[in-house]
C-alpha positions in Angstrom: 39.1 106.4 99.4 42.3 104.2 99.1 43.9 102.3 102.1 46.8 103.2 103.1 49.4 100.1 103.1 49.9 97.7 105.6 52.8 98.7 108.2 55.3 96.1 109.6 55.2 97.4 113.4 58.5 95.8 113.6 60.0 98.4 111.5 59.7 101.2 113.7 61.9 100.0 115.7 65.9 100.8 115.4 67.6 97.3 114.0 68.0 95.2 115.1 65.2 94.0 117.1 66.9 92.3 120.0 64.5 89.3 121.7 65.8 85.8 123.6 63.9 83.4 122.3 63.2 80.0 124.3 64.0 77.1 122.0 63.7 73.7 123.3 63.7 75.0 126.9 67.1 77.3 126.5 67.3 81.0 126.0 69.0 82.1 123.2 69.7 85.6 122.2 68.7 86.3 118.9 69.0 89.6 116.2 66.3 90.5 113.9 66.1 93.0 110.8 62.8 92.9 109.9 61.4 93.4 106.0 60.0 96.5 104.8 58.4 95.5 101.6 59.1 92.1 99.4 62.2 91.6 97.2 61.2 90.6 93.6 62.0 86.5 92.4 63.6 86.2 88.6 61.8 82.6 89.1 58.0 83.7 88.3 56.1 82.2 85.5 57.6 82.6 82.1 60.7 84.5 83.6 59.0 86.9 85.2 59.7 88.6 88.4 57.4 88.6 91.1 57.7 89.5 94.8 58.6 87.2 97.4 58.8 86.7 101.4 62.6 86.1 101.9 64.3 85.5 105.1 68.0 85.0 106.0 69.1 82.9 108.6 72.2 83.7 109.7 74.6 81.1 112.0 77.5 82.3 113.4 81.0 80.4 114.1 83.1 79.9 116.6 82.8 81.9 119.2 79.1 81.7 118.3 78.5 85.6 119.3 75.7 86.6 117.2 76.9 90.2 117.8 79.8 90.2 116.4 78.0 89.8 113.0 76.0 93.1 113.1 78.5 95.4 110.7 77.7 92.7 108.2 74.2 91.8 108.2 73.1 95.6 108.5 75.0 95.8 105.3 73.3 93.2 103.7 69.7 94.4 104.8 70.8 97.6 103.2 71.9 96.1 100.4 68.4 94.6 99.8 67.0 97.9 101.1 65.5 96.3 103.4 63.3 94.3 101.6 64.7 90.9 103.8 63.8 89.7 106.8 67.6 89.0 108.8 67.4 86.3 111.9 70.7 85.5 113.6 71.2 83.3 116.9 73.9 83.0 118.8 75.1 79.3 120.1 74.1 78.1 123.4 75.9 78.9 126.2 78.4 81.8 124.1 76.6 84.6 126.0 76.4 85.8 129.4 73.5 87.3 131.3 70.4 86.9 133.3 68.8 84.5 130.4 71.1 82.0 131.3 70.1 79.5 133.9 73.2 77.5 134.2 76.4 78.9 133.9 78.3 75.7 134.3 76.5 73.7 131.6 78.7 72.9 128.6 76.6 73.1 125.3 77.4 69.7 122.6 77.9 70.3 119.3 74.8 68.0 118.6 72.8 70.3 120.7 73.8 73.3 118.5 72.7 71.6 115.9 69.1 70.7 117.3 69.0 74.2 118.5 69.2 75.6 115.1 66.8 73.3 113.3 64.9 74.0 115.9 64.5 77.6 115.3 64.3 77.3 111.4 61.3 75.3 112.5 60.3 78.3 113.9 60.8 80.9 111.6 59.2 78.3 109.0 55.8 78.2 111.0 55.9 81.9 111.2 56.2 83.0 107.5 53.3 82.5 104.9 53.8 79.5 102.4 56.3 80.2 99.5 58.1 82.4 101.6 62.2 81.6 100.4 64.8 80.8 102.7 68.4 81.7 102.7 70.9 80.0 105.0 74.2 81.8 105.4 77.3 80.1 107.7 80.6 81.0 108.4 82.9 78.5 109.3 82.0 75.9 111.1 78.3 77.5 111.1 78.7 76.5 107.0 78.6 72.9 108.9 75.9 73.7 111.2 74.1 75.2 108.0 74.9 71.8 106.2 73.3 69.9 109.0 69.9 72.2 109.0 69.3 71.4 105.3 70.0 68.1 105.4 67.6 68.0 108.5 64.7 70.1 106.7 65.5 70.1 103.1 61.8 70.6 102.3 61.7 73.9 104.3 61.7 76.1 101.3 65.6 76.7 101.4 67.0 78.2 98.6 69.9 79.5 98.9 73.5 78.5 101.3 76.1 81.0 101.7 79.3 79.3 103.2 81.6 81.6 104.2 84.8 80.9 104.7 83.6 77.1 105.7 84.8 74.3 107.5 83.1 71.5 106.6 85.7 68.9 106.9 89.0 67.9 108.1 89.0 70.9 110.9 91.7 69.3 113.1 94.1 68.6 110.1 94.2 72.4 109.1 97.0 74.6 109.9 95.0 76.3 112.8 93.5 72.9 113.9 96.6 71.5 114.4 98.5 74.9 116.1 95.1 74.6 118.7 94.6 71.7 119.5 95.7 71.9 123.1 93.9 74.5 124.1 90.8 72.5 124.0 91.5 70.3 126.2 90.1 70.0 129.6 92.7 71.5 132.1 93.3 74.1 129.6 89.8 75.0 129.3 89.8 75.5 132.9 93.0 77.5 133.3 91.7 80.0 130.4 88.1 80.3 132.2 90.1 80.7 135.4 92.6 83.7 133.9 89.4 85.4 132.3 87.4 85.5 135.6 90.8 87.3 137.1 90.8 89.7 134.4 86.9 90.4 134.4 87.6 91.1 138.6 91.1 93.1 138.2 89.8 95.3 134.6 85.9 95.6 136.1 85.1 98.8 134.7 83.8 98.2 131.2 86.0 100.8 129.5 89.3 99.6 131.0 88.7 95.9 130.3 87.6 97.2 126.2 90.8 98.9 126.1 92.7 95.9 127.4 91.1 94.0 124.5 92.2 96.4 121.8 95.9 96.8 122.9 96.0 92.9 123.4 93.6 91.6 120.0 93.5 95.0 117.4 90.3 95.1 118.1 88.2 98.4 118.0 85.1 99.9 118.6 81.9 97.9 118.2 84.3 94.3 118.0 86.5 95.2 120.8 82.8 96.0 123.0 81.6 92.5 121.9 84.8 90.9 122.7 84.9 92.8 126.2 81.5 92.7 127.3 79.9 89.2 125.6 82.7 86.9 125.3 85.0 87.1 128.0 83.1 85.8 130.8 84.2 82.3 131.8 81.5 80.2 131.0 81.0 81.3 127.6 84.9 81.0 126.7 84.7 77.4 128.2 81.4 77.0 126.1 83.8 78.6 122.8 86.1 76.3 123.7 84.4 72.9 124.5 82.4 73.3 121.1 85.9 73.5 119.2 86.8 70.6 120.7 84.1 68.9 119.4 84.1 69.9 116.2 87.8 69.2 116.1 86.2 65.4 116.1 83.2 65.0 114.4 84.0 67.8 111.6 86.5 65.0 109.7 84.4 64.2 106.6 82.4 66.4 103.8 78.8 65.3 103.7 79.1 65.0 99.8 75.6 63.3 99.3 74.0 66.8 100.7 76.4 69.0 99.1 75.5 66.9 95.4 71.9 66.5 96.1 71.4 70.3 96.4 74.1 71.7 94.4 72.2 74.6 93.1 71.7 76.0 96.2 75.5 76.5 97.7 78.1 79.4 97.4 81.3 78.4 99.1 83.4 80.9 99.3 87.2 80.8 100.0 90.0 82.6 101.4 93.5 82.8 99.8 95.2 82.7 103.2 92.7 81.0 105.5 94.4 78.9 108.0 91.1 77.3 109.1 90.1 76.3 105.8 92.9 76.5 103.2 93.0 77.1 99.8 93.3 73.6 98.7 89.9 72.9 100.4 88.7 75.3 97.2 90.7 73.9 94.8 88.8 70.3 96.2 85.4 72.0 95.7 86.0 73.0 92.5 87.2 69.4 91.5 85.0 67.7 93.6 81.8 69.7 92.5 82.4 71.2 89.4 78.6 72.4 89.5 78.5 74.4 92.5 79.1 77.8 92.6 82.8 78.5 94.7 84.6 81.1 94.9 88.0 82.5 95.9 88.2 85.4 97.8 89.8 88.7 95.9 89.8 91.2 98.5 92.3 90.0 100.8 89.7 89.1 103.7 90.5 87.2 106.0 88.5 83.8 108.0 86.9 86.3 111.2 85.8 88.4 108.2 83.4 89.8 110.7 86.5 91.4 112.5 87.2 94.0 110.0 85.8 93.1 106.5 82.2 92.7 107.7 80.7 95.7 105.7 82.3 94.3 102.4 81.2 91.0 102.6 78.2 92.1 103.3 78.4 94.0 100.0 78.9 90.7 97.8 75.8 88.8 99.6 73.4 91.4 98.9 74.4 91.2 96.0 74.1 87.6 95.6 70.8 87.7 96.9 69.9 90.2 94.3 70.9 87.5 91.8 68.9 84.7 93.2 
């Protein structure tokens, strides 16, 4: 009499799994696709393929809304038919709800950082040895991703998607420079002030979503994240307290990382991206003539997630498929 297989119980659930994990004593609200089966390696023995654990570890940017990333990694755990397990996180402090225990407390850039080695620490303790892991950031996540595997870079990473990245000179971009003031201080209290009006004026959900999509473009599952996630005071204070920091320490490309694992990066440009220009491709390409970049040609834009999320999606799977 043969066995039946083994069931993941996780996959009877809809994806994704929603759960707030605890991580270094903070709650943070985290996405999960779980596998249903193994995706084969072209790295086996002789060139052979073989199957393999593999896990993505997504981390978002700014605002750090794990949510808003949803189109895109369902795509890409389609696109892998579903043989990938999919973990995103969103920043401390950009949600709102009863898992946070401070509202007022402004989250560092540093501790974003911890936070996410710190869960990659986790997922690492929970998947069986040889089990590959794939990092994929968009912009200035492709930092935070920088920082994790320079951090662990013995974790069993494989693979870094940067998408759209800023990695350096954030504050001397187009949009860094247009910003800048709204980071400060008294402007981060006037904006957190205006969006507590508007949450008590627009209260019912569907008024305040349509307010969004007259005033952003916004529609349907992005205009409800937007809405109901992000405009809350604290966590647009939080959105904007981080940029502010990054507009600081996010001056100077870690070059040693980015040369000592060159075979592991795609960085991946947009033609119009005011947040990280072309020219910062054109400097990859120059700079690291090894390392797999790449211009966008489908006319997507830096908040790719805002639109384009299905087709980029698309283009990871399949460079997952090629791994």
């Amino acid at each position: 009499m043969t066995s039946s297989p083994t069931v993941n119980p996780a996959t009877l659930f809809n994806s994704p799994v929603r759960a707030v994990w605890n991580v270094q004593g903070e709650n943070v609200p985290t996405l999960w696709w779980p596998a249903k089966g193994q995706l084969t390696t072209k790295k086996g023995p002789k060139g052979t393929s073989e199957p393999v654990n593999t896990v993505l570890f997504m981390i978002p940017g700014n605002p750090g809304l794990i949510d808003y990333y949803i189109p895109f990694l369902q795509t890409v755990h389609d696109k892998c038919e579903g043989k990938i397990d999919i973990f995103g996180a969103s920043h401390l402090g950009h949600s709102a709800g009863p898992h946070i225990t401070d509202s007022s407390r402004l989250y560092t850039l540093e501790e974003q950082v911890e936070s996410k080695i710190a869960i990659l620490d986790r997922l690492k303790e929970m998947y069986p040895a040889g089990t590959r892991f794939i990092l994929a950031g968009h912009s200035m996540g492709s930092w935070l991703a920088l920082r994790v595997l320079k951090a662990r870079p013995n974790h069993g990473i494989e693979r870094l998607f940067e998408l759209f990245p800023t990695i350096h000179r954030i504050a001397d971009t187009p949009n860094g420079r247009k910003m800048q003031n709204l980071f400060k201080p008294s402007v981060r209290s006037i904006v957190g002030g205006t969006v507590s009006t508007l949450r008590f004026i627009f209260s019912a959900p569907p008024v305040l979503k349509s307010i969004v999509g007259l005033f952003t473009g916004q529609e349907g599952d992005m205009a409800q994240v937007t809405s109901q996630q992000l405009l809350f005071s604290s966590v647009v204070k939080n959105c904007l307290f981080l940029a502010g920091q990054e507009m600081e320490a996010i001056k100077v490309m870690d070059k040693e990382t980015i040369k000592q694992h060159a075979d592991k990066f795609v960085f991946y440009y947009g033609k119009t991206d005011e947040w990280s220009p072309i020219e910062n491709y054109y400097e990859m390409q120059k700079e690291f003539p090894q390392v797999k970049s790449m211009l966008c040609e489908q006319g997507m834009v830096h908040a790719f997630v805002l639109g384009h999320g299905e087709a980029m999606g698309v283009l990871v799977g399949e460079w997952i498929h090629d791994m």
